[in-house]
C-alpha positions in Angstrom: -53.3 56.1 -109.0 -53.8 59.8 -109.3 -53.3 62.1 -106.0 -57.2 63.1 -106.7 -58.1 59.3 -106.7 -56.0 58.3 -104.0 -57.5 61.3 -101.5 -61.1 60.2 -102.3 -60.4 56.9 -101.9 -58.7 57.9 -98.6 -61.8 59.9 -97.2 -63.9 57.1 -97.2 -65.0 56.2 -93.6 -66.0 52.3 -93.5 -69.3 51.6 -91.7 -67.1 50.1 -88.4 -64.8 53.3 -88.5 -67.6 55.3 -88.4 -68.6 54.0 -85.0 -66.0 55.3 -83.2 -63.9 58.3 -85.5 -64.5 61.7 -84.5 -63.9 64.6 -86.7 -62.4 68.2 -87.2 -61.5 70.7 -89.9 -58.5 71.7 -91.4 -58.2 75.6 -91.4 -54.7 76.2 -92.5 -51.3 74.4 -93.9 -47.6 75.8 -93.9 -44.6 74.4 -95.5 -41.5 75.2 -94.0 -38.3 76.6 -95.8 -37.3 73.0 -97.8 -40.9 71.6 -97.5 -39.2 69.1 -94.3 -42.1 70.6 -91.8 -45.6 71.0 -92.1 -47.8 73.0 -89.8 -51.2 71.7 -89.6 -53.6 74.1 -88.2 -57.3 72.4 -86.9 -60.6 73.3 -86.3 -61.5 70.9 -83.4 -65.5 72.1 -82.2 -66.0 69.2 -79.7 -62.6 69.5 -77.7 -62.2 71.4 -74.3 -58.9 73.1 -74.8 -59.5 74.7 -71.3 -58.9 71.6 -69.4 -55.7 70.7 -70.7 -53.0 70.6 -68.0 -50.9 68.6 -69.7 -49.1 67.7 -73.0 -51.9 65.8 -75.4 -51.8 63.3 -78.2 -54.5 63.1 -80.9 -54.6 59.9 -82.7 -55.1 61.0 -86.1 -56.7 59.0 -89.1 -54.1 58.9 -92.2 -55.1 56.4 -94.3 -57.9 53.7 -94.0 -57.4 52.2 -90.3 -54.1 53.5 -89.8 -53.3 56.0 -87.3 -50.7 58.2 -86.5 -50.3 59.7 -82.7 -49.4 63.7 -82.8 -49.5 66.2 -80.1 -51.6 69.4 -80.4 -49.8 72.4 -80.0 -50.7 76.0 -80.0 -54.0 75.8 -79.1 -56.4 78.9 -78.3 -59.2 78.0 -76.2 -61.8 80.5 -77.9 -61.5 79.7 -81.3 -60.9 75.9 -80.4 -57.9 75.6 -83.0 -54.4 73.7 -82.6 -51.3 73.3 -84.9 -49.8 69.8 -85.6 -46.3 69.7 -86.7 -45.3 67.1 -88.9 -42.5 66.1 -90.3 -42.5 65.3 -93.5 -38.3 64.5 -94.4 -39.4 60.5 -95.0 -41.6 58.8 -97.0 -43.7 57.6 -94.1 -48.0 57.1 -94.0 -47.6 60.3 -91.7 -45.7 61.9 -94.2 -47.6 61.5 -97.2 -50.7 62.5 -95.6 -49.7 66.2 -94.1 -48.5 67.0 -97.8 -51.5 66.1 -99.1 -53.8 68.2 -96.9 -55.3 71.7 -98.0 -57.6 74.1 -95.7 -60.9 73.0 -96.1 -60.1 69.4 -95.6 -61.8 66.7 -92.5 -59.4 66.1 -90.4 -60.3 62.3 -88.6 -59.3 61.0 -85.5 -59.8 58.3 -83.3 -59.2 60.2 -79.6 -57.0 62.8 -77.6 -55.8 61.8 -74.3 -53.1 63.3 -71.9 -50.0 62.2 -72.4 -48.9 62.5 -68.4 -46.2 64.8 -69.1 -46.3 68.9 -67.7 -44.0 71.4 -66.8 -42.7 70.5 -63.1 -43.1 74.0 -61.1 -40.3 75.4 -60.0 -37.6 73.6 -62.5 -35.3 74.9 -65.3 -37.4 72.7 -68.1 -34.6 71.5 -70.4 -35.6 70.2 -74.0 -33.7 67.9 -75.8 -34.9 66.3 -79.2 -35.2 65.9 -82.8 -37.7 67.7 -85.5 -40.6 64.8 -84.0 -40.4 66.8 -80.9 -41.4 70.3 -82.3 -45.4 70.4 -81.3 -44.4 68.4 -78.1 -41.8 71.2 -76.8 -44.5 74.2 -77.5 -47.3 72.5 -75.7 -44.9 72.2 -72.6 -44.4 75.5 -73.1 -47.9 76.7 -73.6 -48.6 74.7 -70.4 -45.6 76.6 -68.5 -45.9 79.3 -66.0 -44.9 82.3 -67.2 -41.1 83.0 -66.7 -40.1 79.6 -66.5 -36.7 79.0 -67.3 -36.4 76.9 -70.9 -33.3 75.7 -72.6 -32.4 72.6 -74.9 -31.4 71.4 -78.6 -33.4 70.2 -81.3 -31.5 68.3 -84.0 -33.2 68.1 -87.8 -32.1 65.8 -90.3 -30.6 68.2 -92.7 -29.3 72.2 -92.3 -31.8 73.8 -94.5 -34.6 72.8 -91.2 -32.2 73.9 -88.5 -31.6 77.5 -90.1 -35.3 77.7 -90.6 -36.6 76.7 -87.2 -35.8 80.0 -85.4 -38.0 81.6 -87.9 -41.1 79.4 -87.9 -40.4 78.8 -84.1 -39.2 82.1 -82.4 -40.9 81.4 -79.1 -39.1 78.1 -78.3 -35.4 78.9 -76.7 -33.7 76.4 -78.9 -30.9 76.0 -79.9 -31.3 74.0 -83.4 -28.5 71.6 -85.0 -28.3 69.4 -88.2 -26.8 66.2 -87.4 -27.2 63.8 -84.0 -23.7 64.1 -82.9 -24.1 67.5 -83.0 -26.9 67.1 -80.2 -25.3 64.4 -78.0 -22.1 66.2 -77.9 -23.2 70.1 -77.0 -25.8 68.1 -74.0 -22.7 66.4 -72.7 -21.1 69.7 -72.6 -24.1 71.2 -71.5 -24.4 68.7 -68.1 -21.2 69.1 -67.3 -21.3 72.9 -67.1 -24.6 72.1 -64.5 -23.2 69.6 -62.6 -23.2 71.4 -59.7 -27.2 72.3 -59.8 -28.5 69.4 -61.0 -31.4 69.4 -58.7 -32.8 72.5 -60.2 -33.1 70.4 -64.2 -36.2 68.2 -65.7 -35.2 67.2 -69.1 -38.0 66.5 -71.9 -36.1 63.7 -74.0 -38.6 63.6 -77.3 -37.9 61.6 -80.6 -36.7 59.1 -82.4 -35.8 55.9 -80.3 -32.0 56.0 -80.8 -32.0 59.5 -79.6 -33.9 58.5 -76.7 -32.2 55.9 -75.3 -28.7 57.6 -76.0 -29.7 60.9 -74.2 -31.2 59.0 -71.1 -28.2 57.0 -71.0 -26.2 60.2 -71.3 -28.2 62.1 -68.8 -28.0 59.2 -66.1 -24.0 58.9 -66.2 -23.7 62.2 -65.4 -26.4 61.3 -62.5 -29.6 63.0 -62.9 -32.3 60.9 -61.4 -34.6 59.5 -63.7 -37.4 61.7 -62.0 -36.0 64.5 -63.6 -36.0 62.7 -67.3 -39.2 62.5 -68.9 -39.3 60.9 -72.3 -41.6 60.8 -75.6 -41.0 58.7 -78.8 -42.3 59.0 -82.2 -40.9 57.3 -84.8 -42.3 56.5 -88.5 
């Protein structure tokens, strides 16, 4: 099957989708450095970005009844826009769709609901993930106080992503790695060094499932309270 045939096919709405799908327009797609990220900029008319006080995800349609949960970043409240970032280093649904998009496109989705998870006031906000976690991290940011302490690692799945992610990101403090020792290994090191003002830390653990039960695990020894680790998964 052609891509042409496969995306038509794919825009079909079925009579019970219909019932309940909302819709948006793509305005704009980037490719990072290696092709390994894709920045998904939509038009969403309907949505109240204003209200947002904390970290959203938007269930988004990617193939016929199958749907793929993403948190909207960078959003402006005038021109009621937000980025996804995806990545696109598998061969997942997910995947497949983002590099098929082009401006112009409907975007489909099912809903957008808060995800329960904001910048605590008053904490040193410390973000710990892999390349899943990009659009998650700048929404925490966006929803941030200005001059609120920000720190963490993001780990990508090859070094061509890493060196490009201070470019396509220069707003998020991070410091990026390659590999997922890497990551558990400079936290460790990273606790250690705080041990002795814990209190003032909430960690953002967000990613794959291994890396989230490792880092928790991690985080805990060293005894952080679970209060202070909040935790998001995606995985393909």
């Amino acid at each position: 099957m052609t891509n042409q045939i496969r995306n038509n096919t794919e825009k079909r709405i079925s009579a019970v989708e219909a019932i309940f799908i909302k819709s948006g327009k793509i305005r704009a797609v980037r490719v990072w450095n290696g092709g390994k990220i894709h920045e998904v900029d939509v038009y969403l008319s309907t949505v109240t970005f204003d209200k947002w006080d904390q970290a959203q995800s938007i269930k988004c349609r990617i193939s016929a009844f199958h749907y793929t949960d993403y948190t909207p970043a960078m959003w402006d409240i005038y021109q009621k826009t937000c980025t996804l970032y995806i990545d696109t280093g598998h061969n997942g649904q997910g995947s497949v769709w983002a590099k098929n998009q082009i401006a112009g496109n409907d975007l489909y989705y099912l809903k957008i609901e808060a995800e329960k998870q904001f910048p605590i006031k008053g904490k040193h906000l410390v973000f710990l993930g892999d390349q899943t976690g990009i659009g998650h991290f700048c929404s925490l940011q966006q929803l941030a106080t200005k001059n609120t302490p920000i720190s963490g690692l993001v780990t990508f799945n090859d070094s061509q992503s890493a060196e490009a992610f201070s470019e396509n990101c220069p707003w998020l403090p991070l410091q990026a790695v390659s590999n997922y020792d890497a990551i558990h290994k400079q936290t460790e090191d990273w606790v250690i060094k705080h041990q002795a003002e814990k209190e003032n830390f909430v960690f953002y653990v967000v990613g794959g499932k291994e890396l989230i039960v490792t880092i928790r695990k991690l985080l805990r020894t060293y005894g952080f309270d679970e209060s202070q680790i909040k935790s998001k998964g995606f995985w393909h």
